[in-house]
C-alpha positions as CSV (number, residue, x, y, z in Angstrom):
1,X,-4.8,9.1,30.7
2,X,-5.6,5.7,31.4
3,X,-7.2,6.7,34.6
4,X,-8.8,10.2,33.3
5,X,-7.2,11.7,37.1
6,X,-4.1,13.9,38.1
7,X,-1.5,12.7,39.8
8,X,1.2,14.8,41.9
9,X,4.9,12.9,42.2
10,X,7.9,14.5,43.1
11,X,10.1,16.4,40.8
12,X,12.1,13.7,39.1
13,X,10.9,11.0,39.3
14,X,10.6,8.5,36.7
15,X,8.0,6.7,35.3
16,X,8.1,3.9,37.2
17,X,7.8,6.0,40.4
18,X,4.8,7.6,38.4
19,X,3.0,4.2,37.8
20,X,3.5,3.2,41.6
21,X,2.2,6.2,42.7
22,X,-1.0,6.3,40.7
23,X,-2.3,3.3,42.2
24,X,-3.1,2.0,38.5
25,X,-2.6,-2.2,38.3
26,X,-2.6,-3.1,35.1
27,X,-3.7,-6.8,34.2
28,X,-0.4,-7.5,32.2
29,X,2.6,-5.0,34.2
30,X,3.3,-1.8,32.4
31,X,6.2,-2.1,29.7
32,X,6.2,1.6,28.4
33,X,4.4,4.8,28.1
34,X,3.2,8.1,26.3
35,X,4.4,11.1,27.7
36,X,2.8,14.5,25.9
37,X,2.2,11.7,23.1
38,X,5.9,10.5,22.9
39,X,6.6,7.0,23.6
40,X,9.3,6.9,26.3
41,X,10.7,4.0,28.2
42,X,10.4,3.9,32.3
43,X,13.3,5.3,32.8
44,X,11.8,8.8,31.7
45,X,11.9,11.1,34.4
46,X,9.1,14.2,34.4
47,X,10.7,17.6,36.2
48,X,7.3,19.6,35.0
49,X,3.6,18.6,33.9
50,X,3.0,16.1,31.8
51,X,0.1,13.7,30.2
52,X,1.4,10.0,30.4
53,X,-0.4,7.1,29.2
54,X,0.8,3.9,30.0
55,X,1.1,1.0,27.6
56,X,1.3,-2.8,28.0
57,X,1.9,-5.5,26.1
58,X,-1.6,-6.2,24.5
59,X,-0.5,-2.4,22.6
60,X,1.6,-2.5,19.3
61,X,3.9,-0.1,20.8
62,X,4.3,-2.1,24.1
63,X,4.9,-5.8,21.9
64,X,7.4,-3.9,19.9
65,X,9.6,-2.7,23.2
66,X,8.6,-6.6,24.8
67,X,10.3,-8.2,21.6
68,X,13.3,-5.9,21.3
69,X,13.6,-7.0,24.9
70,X,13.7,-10.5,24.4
71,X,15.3,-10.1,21.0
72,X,18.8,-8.3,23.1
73,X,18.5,-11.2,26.0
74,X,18.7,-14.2,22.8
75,X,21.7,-11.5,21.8
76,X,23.5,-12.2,24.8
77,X,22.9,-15.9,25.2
78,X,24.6,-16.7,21.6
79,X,27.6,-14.4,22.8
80,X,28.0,-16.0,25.9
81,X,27.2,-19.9,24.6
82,X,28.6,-19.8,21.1
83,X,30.7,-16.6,21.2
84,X,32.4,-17.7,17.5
85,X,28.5,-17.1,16.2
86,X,27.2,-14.4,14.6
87,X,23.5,-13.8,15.2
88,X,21.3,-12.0,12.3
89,X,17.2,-11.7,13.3
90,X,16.3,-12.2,9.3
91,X,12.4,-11.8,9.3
92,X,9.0,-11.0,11.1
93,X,8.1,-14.6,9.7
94,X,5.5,-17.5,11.1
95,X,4.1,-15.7,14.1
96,X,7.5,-15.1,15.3
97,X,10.6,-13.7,14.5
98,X,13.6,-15.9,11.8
99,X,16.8,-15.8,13.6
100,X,20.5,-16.9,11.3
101,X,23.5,-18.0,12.9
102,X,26.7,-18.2,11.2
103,X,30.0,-19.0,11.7
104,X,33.3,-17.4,10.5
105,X,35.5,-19.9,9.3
106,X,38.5,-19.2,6.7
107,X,37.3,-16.0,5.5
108,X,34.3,-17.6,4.7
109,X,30.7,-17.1,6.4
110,X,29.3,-20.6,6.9
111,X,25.5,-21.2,7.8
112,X,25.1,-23.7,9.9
113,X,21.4,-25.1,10.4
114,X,21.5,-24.8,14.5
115,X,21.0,-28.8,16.3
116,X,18.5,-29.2,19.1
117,X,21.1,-29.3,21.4
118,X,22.5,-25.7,20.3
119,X,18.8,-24.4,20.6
120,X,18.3,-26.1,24.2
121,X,21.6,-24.4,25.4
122,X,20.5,-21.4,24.1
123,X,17.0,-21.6,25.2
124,X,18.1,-22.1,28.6
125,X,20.5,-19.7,29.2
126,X,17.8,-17.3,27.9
127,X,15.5,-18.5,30.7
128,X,18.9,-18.0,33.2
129,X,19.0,-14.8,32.3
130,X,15.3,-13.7,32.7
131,X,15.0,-15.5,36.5
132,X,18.3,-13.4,37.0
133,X,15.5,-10.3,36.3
134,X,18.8,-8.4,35.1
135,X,18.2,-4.7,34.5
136,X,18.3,-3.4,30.9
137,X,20.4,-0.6,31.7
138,X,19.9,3.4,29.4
139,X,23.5,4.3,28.7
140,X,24.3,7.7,26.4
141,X,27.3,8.9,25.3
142,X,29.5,10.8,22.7
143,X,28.4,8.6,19.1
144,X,31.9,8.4,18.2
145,X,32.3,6.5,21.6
146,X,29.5,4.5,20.8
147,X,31.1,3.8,17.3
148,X,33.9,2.7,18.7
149,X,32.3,0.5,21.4
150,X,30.4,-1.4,19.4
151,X,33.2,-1.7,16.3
152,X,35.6,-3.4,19.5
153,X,32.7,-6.0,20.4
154,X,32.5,-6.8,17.0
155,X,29.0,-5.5,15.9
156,X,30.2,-3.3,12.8
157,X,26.7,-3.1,11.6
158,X,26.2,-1.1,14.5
159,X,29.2,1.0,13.7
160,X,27.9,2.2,10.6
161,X,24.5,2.3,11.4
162,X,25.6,5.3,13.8
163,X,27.9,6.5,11.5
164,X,25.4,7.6,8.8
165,X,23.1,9.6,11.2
166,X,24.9,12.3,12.2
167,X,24.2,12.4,15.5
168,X,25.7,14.1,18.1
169,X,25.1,11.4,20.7
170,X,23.7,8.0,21.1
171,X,21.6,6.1,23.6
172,X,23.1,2.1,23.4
173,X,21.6,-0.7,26.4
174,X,23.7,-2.8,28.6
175,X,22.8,-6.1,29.9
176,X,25.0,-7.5,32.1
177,X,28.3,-7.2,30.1
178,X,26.4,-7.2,27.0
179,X,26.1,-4.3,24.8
180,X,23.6,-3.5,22.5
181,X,21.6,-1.0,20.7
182,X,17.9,-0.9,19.3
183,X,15.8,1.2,17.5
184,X,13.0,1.9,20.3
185,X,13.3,1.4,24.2
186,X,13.4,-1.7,26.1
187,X,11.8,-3.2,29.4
188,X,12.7,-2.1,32.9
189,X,14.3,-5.6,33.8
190,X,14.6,-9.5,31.8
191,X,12.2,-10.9,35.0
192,X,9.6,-8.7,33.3
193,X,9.3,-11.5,29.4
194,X,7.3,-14.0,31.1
195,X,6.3,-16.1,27.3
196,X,8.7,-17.3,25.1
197,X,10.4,-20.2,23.2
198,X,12.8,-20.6,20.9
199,X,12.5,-23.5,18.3
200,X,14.1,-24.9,15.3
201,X,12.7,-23.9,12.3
202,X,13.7,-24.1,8.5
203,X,17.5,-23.4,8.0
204,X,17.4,-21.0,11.4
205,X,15.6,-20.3,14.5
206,X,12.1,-19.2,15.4
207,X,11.6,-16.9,18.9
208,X,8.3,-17.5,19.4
209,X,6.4,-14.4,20.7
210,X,3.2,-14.2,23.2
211,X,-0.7,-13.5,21.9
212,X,-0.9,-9.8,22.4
213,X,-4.4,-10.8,23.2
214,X,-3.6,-13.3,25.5
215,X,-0.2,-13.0,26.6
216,X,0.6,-15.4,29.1
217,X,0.1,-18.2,25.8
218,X,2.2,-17.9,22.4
219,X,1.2,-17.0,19.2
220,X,1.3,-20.2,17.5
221,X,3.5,-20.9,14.8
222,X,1.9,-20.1,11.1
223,X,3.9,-21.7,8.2
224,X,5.2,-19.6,5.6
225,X,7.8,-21.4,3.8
226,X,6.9,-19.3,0.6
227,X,7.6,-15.8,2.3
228,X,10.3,-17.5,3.6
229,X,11.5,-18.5,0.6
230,X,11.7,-14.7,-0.8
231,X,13.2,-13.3,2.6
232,X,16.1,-15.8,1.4
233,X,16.3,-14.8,-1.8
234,X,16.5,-11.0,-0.9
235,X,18.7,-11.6,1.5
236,X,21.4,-13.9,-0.5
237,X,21.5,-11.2,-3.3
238,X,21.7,-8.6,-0.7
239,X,24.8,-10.3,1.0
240,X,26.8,-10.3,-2.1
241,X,26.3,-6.9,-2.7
242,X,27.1,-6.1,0.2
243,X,24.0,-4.0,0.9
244,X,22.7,-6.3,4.1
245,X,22.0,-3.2,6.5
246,X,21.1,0.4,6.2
247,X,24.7,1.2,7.6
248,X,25.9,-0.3,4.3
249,X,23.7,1.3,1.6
250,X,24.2,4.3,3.6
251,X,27.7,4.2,3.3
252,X,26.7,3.2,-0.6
253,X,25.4,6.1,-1.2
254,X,28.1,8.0,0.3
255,X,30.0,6.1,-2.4
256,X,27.7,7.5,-5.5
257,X,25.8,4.3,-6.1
258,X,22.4,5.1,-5.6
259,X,21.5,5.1,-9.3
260,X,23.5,1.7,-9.5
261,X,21.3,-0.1,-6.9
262,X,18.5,1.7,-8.0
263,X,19.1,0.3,-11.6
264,X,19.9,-3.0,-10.3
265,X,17.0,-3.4,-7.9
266,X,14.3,-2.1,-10.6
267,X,16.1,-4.5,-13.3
268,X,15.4,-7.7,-10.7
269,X,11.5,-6.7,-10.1
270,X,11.1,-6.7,-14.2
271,X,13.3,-9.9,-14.4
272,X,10.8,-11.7,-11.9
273,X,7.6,-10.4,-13.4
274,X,8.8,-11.3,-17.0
275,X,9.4,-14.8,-15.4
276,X,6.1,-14.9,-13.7
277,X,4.5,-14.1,-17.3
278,X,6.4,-17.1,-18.8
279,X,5.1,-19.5,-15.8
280,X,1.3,-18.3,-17.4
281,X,1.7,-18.4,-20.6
282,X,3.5,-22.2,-19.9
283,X,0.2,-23.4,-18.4
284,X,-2.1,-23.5,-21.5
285,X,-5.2,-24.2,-19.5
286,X,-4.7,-21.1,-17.5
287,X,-7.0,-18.5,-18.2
288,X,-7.6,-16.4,-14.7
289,X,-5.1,-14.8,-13.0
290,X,-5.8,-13.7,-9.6
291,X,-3.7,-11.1,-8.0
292,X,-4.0,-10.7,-4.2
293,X,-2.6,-8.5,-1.6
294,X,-2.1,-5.8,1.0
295,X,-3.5,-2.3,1.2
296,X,-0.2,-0.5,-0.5
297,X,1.1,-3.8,-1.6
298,X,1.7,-2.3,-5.3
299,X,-0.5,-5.0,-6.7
300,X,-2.2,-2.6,-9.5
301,X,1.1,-1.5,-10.8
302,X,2.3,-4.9,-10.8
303,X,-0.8,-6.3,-12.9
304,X,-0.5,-3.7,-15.0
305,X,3.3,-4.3,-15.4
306,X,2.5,-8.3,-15.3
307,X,-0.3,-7.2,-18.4
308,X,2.8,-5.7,-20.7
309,X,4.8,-8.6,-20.0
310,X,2.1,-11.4,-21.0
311,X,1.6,-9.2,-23.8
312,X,5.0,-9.7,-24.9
313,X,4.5,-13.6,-24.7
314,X,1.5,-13.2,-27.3
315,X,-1.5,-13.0,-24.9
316,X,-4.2,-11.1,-24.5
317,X,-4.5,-9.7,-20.7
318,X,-8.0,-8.4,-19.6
319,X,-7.6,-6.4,-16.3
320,X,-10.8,-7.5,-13.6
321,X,-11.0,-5.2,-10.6
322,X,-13.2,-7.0,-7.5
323,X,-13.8,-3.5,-6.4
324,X,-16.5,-3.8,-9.3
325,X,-18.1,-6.5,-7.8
326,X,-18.9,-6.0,-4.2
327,X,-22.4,-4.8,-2.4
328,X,-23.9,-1.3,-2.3
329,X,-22.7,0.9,0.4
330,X,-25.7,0.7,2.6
331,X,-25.6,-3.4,2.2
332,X,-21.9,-3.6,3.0
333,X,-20.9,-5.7,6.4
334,X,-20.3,-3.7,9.5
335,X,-17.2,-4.4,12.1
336,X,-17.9,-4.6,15.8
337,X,-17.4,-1.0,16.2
338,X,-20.4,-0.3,13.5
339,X,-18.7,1.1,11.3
340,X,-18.2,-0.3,7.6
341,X,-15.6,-2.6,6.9
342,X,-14.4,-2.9,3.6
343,X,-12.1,-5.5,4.0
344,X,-14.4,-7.9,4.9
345,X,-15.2,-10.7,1.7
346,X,-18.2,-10.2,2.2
347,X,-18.0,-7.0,0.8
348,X,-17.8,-8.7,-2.9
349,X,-21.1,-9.6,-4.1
350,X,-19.7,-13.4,-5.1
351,X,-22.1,-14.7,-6.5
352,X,-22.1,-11.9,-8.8
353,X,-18.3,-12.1,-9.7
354,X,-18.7,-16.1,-10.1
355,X,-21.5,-16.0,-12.2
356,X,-19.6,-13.1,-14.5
357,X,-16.8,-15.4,-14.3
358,X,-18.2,-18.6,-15.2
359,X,-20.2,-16.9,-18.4
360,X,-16.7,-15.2,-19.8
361,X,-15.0,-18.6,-19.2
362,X,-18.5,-20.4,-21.2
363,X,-17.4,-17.8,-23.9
364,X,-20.3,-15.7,-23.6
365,X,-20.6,-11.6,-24.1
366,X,-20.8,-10.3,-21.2
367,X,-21.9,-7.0,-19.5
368,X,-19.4,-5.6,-17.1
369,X,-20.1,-3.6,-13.8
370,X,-18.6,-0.7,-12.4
371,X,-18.6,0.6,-9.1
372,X,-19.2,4.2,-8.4
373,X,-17.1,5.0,-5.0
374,X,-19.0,8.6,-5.1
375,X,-22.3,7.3,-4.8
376,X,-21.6,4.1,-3.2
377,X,-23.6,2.0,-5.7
378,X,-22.9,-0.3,-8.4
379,X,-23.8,0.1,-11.8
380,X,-23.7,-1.0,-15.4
381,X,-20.3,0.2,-17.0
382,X,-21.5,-0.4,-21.0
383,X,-18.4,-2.1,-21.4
384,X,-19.0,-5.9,-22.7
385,X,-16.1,-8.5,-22.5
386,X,-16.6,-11.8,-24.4
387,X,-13.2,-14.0,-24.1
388,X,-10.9,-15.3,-27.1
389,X,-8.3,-17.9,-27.5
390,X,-5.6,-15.7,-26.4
391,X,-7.0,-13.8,-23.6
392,X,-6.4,-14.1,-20.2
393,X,-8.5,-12.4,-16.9
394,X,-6.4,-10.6,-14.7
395,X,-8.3,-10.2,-11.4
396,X,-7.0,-8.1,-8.5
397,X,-8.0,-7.7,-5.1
398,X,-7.6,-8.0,-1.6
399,X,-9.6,-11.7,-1.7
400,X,-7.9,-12.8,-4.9
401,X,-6.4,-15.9,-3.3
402,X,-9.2,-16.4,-0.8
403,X,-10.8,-19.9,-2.1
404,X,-14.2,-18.5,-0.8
405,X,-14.3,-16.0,-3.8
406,X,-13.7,-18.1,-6.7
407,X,-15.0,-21.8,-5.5
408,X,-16.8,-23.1,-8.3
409,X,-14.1,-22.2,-10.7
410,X,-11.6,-24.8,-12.0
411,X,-8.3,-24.8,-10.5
412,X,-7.1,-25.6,-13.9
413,X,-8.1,-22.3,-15.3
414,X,-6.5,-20.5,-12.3
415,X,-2.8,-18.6,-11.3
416,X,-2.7,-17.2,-8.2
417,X,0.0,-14.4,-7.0
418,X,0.6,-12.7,-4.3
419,X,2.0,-9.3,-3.7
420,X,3.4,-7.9,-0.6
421,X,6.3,-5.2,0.2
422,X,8.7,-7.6,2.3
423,X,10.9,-5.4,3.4
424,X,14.6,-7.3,3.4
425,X,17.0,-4.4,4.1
426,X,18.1,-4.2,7.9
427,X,18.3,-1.4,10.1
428,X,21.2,-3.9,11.8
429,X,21.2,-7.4,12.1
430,X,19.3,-7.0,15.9
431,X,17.2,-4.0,14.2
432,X,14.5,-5.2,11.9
433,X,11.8,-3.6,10.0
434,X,8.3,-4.8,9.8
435,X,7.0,-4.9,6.7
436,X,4.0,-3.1,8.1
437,X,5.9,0.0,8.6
438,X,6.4,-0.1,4.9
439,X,3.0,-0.9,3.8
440,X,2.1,2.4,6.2
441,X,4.1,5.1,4.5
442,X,3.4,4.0,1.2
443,X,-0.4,4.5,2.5
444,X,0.5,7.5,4.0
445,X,1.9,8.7,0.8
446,X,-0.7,7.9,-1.5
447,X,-4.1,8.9,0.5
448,X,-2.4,12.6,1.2
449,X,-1.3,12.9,-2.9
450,X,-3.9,10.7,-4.8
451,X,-6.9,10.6,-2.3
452,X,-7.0,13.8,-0.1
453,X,-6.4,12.0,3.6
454,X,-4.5,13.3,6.1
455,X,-1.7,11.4,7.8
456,X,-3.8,11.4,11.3
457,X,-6.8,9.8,9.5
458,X,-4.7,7.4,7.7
459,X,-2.9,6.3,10.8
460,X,-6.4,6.1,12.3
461,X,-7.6,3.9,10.1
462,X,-4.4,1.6,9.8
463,X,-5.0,-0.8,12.7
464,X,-8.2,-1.7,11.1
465,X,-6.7,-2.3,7.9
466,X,-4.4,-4.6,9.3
467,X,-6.7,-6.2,11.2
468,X,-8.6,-7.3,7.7
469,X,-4.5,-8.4,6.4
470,X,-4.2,-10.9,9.3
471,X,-8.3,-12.0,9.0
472,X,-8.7,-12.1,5.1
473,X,-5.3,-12.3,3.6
474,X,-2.5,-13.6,5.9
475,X,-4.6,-16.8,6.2
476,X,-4.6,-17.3,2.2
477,X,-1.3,-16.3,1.0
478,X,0.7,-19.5,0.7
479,X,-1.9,-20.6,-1.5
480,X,-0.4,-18.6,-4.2
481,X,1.7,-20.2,-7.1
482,X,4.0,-17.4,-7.0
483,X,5.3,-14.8,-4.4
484,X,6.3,-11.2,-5.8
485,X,8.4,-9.0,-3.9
486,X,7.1,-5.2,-4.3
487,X,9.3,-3.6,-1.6
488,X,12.3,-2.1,-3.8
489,X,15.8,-1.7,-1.4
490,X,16.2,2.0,-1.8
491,X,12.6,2.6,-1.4
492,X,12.8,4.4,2.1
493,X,15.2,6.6,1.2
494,X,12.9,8.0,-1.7
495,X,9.6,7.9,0.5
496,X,11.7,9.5,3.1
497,X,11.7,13.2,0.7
498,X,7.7,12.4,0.1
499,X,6.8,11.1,3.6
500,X,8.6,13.5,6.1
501,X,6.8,16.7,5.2
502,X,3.4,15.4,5.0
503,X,4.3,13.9,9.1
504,X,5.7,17.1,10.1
505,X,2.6,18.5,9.8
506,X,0.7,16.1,12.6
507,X,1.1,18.6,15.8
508,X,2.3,17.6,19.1
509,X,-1.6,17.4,20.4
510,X,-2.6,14.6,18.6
511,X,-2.5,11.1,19.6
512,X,-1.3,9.6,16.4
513,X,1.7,12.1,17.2
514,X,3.6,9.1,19.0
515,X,3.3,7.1,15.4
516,X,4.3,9.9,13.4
517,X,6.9,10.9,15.9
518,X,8.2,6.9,15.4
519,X,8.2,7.0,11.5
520,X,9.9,10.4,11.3
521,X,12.9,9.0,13.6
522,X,12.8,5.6,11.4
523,X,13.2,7.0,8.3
524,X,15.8,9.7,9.4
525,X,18.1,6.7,9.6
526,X,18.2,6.8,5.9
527,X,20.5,8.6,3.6
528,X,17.6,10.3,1.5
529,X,17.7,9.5,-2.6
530,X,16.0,11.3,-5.0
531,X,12.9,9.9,-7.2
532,X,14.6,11.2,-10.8
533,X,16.2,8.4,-11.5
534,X,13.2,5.6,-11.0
535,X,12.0,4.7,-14.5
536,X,8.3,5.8,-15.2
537,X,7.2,2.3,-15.0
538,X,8.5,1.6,-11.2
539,X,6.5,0.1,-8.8
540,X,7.0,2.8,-6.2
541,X,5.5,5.3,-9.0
542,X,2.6,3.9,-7.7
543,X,2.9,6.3,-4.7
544,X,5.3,9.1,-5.7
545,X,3.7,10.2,-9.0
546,X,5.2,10.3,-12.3
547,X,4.2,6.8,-13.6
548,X,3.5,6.2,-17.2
549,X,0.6,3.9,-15.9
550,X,-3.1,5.6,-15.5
551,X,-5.1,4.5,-12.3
């Protein structure tokens, strides 16, 4: 596929062999590839015809099997450097990935913030093992071997990870005498993760990763110490409840506590936005409320849950959307591909929404718009809005916290939150999950119920919207006063009843196949709960259906 011509190799060989023998040189070395759509490490081997696309690491799918990669050789160096450690990769956070160590001592976990010296050993004996070019070697056996292997080394996350899928047999990695297993495949060899570092940073580690775009340099590192904040949060709650990994609320579940967590995990979300409401309502000045974040994020049900809660506090909340506000269709900016992009800011007419602004603040009646997404052109809504002591704007949208959209409006006047799913829950502590992937099932979800997409066009479409999250959102969020946490910890277990038949019916054929084909084995690894016991008001109602809320 990526040179349009047929190749003939012998009957066997493996992918590797096949990339050699095609004569293709790819700028940046070959780290997987699609075969009949599936992504498959280059170990594959092909006994019959196939269509193989090979994928480096300026792909998503070839940075995901680069960073498992280095993520099993950072593995290895804390066992063989600090073998009493225990190493957790916490969070996609600050252009990298959050790394934990802790120690066992007297029953007791202890968290030690790591010294230099501890991250220059480490850091070295990474680079010791990547100039050893050590192969990352396929191994499959019997899962109740694999169980057992991995309960003996020590890695009982692992163990009941693999005890909860019910499969017959497993596929684990060896490195050296290192043993490990990840959700995806890995590199041929270590000689083959040419960028890295590994730094310092908050209570933890960082493992710096390379520019997919320019891969011989690192990302550099983005603070966060908000998100970072919540992933700690989530994470110390999670810890004593003893639902850290997927392997433990699996076995939960198992138990009969799914409506327990559920209760518990809805009862936290209210708890933070009644809190949130009090932080308002405390400012006396305030009277804008800007709401920003992610396609899928939840932020509508949260405003409107946020609304009921101010409410409460004896104020008045006026709901703003800035998809009223932006440009006619036809005068909407264009990406480089020519095609409309949406998530540009300069899709709001801001002039427009500052002017509106500035005359409700003034205490003026004002005529609202409204934006007709039928015939692509804004109107007059005959709605009038003229502000009072106790109300309070509530404006949501993707530029919310962008200083561009609102900046000749006090900051006295203003609360800014921002609302993301950060998904928390582990697969195991070497296994994360992007929040991305949770982001993209919700979307999946509620363009196939609510707005009549299919799964392939959604998936089309979803490296564009991300694109607009790291441009236009990413960039803005620590501005906020407040972080909320959408992502609920039972959520993929639920999305998983919603999510799976609406994948299953992407064929083979289709190149978004290799996505679908990735979510479907991702969410299998959860134990699936039903949606009957979510109260009407849940965020994730949003996207399942049944919510008390109208949209």
């Amino acid at each position: 596929m990526n040179t349009g011509a047929t190749v003939d190799v012998p009957e066997g060989s493996d992918l590797s062999e096949v990339y050699r023998l095609s004569g293709l040189q790819m700028a940046n070395g070959v780290v997987s590839a699609k075969v009949n759509n599936k992504v498959e490490s280059m170990t594959f081997r092909l006994y019959n015809d196939k269509q193989v696309e090979f994928l480096d690491i300026t792909s998503a799918t070839g940075m995901r099997t680069y960073a498992r990669s280095l993520m099993f050789v950072l593995a290895k160096a804390v066992e063989e450097t600090y073998p009493d450690a225990h190493l957790r990769f916490a969070a996609i956070l600050s252009n990298g990935i959050k790394c934990e160590l802790t120690w066992r001592q007297e029953d007791k976990t202890i968290e030690t913030m790591p010294t230099e010296e501890m991250v220059s050993n480490l850091r070295i004996r990474m680079q010791q093992i990547i100039d050893a070019d050590m192969p990352f070697q396929r191994m499959r056996c019997g899962t109740d071997e694999a169980i057992a292997l991995f309960r003996q080394r020590g890695l009982e996350a692992k163990a009941r990870l693999l005890e909860s899928t019910g499969n017959l047999y497993t596929n684990y990695y060896r490195l050296g005498d290192s043993v490990n297993y990840f959700y995806g495949s890995l590199l041929l060899r270590t000689g083959q993760l040419k960028t890295f570092d590994l730094v310092r940073w908050e209570d933890g580690l960082l493992m710096r990763m390379p520019d997919p775009h320019n891969p011989d340099a690192l990302l550099p590192i983005f603070p966060q110490p908000k998100t970072a904040e919540i992933f700690r949060e989530h994470h110390r709650w999670q810890d004593i409840m003893g639902l850290t990994t997927v392997g433990d609320f699996n076995r939960a579940c198992a138990e009969g506590r799914a409506t327990e967590i559920i209760n518990v995990a809805e009862a936290l979300q209210a708890k933070k936005i009644a809190h949130i409401a009090e932080m308002i309502v405390s400012r006396p000045d305030c009277r804008v409320v800007l709401v920003s974040g992610p396609s899928s994020s939840g932020k509508t049900t949260f405003s409107k849950r946020l609304c009921i809660q101010l409410m409460a506090e004896g104020k008045h909340p006026i709901p703003i959307s800035t998809d009223d506000f932006v440009v006619n269709r036809v005068d909407s900016p264009r990406d480089e591909n020519g095609e409309y992009d949406f998530e540009d800011i300069r899709a709001v007419d801001i002039p427009f929404l500052e002017k509106t602004l500035a005359s409700l603040l003034a205490g003026e009646k004002v005529r609202m718009p409204e934006f007709d997404f039928t015939t692509g052109v804004r109107k007059d809504s005959g709605r009038t809005l003229q502000l009072r002591g106790n109300d309070v704007l509530i404006i949501e949208g993707l530029h919310a916290l962008n200083p561009a959209l609102t900046p000749h409006i006090p900051e006295e006047v203003k609360f800014r939150i921002f609302v993301s799913a950060l998904t928390t829950i582990l697969l195991d502590e070497h296994n994360l999950i992007p929040n991305a992937d949770n982001l993209l099932l919700r979307r999946i979800l509620r363009d196939y119920k609510w707005r009549n997409f299919s799964a392939i066009e959604t998936i089309q479409r979803w490296p564009s919207v991300m694109r607009g999250v790291y441009k236009w959102i990413q960039p803005y969020q620590e501005n906020a006063d407040v972080m909320f946490n959408s992502a609920l910890l039972f959520e993929f277990s639920v999305l998983r009843n919603h999510v799976t038949p609406i994948l299953a019916t992407v064929a083979e054929c289709n190149p978004e196949y290799s996505e679908v084909r990735r979510l479907l084995r991702f969410l299998s690894y959860f134990t699936p709960v039903t949606d009957r016991q979510l109260p009407p008001t849940s965020l994730l109602r949003e996207f399942v259906g049944g919510s008390s809320f109208k949209y």
